[in-house]
C-alpha positions as CSV (number, residue, x, y, z in Angstrom):
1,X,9.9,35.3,-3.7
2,X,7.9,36.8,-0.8
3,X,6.8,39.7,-2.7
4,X,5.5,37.2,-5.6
5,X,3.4,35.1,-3.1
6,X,2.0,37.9,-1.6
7,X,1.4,39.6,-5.0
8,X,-0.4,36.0,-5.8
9,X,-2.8,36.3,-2.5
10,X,-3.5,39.6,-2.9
11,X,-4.4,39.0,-6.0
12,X,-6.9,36.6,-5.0
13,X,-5.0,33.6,-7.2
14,X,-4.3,29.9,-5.6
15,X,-0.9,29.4,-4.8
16,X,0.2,25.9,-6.0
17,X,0.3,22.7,-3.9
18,X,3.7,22.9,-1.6
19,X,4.7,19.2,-1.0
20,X,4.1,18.7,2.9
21,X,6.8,16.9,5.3
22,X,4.9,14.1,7.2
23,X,8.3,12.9,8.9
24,X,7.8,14.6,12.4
25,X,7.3,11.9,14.8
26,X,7.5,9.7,12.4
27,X,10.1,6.0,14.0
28,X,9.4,4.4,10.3
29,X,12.6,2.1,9.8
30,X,14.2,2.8,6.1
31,X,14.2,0.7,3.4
32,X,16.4,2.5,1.4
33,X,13.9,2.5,-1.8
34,X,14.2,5.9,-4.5
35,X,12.5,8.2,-2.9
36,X,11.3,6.9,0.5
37,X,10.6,9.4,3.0
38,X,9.3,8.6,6.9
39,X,5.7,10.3,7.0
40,X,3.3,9.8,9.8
41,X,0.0,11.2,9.5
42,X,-3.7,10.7,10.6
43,X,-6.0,9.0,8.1
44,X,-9.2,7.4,7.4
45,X,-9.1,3.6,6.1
46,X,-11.3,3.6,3.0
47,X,-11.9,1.3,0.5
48,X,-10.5,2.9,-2.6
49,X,-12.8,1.1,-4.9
50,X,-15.7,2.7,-3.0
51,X,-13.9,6.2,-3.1
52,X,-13.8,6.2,-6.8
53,X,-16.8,4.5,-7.8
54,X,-19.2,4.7,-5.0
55,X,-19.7,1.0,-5.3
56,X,-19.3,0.4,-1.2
57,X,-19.9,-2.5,0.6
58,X,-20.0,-2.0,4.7
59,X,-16.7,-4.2,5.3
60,X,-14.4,-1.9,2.8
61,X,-14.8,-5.3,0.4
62,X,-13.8,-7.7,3.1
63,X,-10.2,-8.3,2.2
64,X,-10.8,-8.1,-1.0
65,X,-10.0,-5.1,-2.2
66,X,-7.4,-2.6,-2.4
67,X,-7.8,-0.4,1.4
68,X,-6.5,3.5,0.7
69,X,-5.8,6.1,3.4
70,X,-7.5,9.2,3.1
71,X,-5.1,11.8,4.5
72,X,-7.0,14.0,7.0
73,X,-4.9,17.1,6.6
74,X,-5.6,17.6,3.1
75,X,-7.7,14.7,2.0
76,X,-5.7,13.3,-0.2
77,X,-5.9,9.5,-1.3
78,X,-2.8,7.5,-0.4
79,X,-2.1,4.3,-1.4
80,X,-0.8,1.6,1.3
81,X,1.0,-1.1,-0.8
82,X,2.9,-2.7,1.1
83,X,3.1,-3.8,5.3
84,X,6.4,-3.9,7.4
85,X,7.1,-7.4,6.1
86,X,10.6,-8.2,4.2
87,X,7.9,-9.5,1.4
88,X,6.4,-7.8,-0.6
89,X,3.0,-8.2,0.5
90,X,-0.2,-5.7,0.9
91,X,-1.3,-3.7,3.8
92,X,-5.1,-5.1,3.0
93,X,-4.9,-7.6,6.1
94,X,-3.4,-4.8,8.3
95,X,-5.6,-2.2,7.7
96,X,-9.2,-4.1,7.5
97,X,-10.0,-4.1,10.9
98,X,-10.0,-0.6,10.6
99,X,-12.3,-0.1,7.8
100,X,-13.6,3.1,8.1
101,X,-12.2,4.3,11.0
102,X,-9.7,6.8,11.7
103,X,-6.2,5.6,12.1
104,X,-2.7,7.1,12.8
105,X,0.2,5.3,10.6
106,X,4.0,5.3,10.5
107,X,5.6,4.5,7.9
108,X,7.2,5.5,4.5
109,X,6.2,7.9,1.9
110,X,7.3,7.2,-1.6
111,X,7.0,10.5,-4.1
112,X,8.2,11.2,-7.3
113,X,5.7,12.8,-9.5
114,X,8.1,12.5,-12.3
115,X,8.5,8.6,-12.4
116,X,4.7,8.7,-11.2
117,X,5.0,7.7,-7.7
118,X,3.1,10.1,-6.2
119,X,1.6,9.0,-2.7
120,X,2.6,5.1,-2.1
121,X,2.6,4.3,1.1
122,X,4.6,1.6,3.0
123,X,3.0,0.9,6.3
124,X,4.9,-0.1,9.2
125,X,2.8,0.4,12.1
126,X,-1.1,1.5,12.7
127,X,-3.4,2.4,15.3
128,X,-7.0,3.8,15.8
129,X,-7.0,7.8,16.6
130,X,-6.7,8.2,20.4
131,X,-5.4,4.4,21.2
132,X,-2.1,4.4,22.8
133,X,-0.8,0.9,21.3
134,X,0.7,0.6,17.9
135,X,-0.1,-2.2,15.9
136,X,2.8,-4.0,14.0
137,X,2.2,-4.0,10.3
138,X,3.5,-7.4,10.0
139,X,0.3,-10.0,10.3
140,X,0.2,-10.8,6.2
141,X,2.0,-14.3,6.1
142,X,0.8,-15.5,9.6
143,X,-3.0,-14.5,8.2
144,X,-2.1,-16.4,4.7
145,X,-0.9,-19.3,6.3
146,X,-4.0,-19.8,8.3
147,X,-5.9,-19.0,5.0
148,X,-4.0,-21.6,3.4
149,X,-3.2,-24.9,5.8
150,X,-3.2,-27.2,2.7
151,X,-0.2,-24.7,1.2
152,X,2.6,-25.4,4.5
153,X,6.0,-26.6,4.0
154,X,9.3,-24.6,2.7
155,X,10.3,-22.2,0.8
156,X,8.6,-19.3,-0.3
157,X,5.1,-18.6,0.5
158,X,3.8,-17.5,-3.2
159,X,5.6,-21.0,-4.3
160,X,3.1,-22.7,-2.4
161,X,-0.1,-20.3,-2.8
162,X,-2.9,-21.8,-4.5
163,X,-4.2,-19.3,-6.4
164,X,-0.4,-18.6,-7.8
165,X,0.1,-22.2,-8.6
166,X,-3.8,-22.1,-10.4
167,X,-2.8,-18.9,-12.6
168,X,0.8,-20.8,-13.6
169,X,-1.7,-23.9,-14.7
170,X,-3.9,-21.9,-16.1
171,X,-1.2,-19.3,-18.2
172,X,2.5,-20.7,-17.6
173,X,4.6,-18.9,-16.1
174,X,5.3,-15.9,-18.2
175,X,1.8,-15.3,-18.7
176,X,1.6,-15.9,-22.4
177,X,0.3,-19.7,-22.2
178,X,1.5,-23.0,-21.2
179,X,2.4,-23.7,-24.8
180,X,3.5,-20.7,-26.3
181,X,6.3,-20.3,-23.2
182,X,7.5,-23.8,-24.0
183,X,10.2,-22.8,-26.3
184,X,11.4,-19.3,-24.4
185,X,12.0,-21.5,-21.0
186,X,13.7,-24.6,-23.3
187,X,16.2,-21.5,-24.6
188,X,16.5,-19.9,-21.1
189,X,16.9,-23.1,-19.2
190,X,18.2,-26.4,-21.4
């Protein structure tokens, strides 16, 4: 195999892209999701909207917007989807006060190219380059609560979420329209 690679680079042809290990150092705590890995990594917080399009606002859309992480050791485009939170919640309110700045995040990697899961990110913990303190990645339902003071009780927060409860109203709960679900939930639940 050695003799191939060096036959390649003498050659003057591109080897292919190795997958790298980002685990060293990494004190992410498993989920035990398909094909989790811990990865820790440096990164700059980019709106991913912006990286794509070039459409950019100066506050990386203000919260609303999808935030990426663009990997500094081979600037690739990683996509935070979810905090350190038992929910299922974004990383948006943890990373936006970093917008634009370089971070370091622990956390975990998912990849499989061939389900196409290829760079999600689960982030557990962040913190600007050079800053000793990590920052828990665990802020989301204390931030929506004080988003939403009209929305406290039990239960669930996304029972209670006004923009949830609007799209219900507005489409049922399937989706397909408040009348056309009618008879699917009277067969499911009478």
């Amino acid at each position: 195999m050695r003799h191939f690679l060096m036959t390649l680079v003498s050659a003057g042809m591109a080897l292919p892209a190795m997958a790298q290990d980002f685990s060293e150092g990494s004190e992410a705590k498993p989920w035990n999701l398909y094909a989790e890995q811990p990865a820790r990594f440096e990164a700059r917080v980019v709106d991913i909207l912006c990286e794509l399009t070039g459409d950019c606002p100066a506050d990386c859309g203000g919260g609303v917007r999808q935030l990426g992480l663009l990997r500094g050791v081979d600037d690739v485009l990683v996509y935070p989807n979810k905090n350190a939170q038992a929910a299922f919640t974004g990383a948006v309110v943890e990373l936006l006060p970093f917008c634009g700045r370089q971070v370091e995040v622990d956390g975990l990697l998912i990849e499989d190219p061939d389900l196409g899961a290829v760079n999600i990110y689960l982030v557990q913990k962040v913190r600007a380059v050079g800053d000793a303190e990590w920052t828990a990645a665990n802020r989301w339902t204390k931030e929506w609560a004080k988003t939403n003071p009209e929305a406290d009780g039990k239960g669930p927060w996304f029972r209670r979420d006004p923009r949830v409860n609007a799209e219900i109203a507005a489409h049922g709960y399937t989706g397909i329209g408040v009348e056309e679900e009618k008879p699917f939930l009277k067969e499911l639940f009478e």
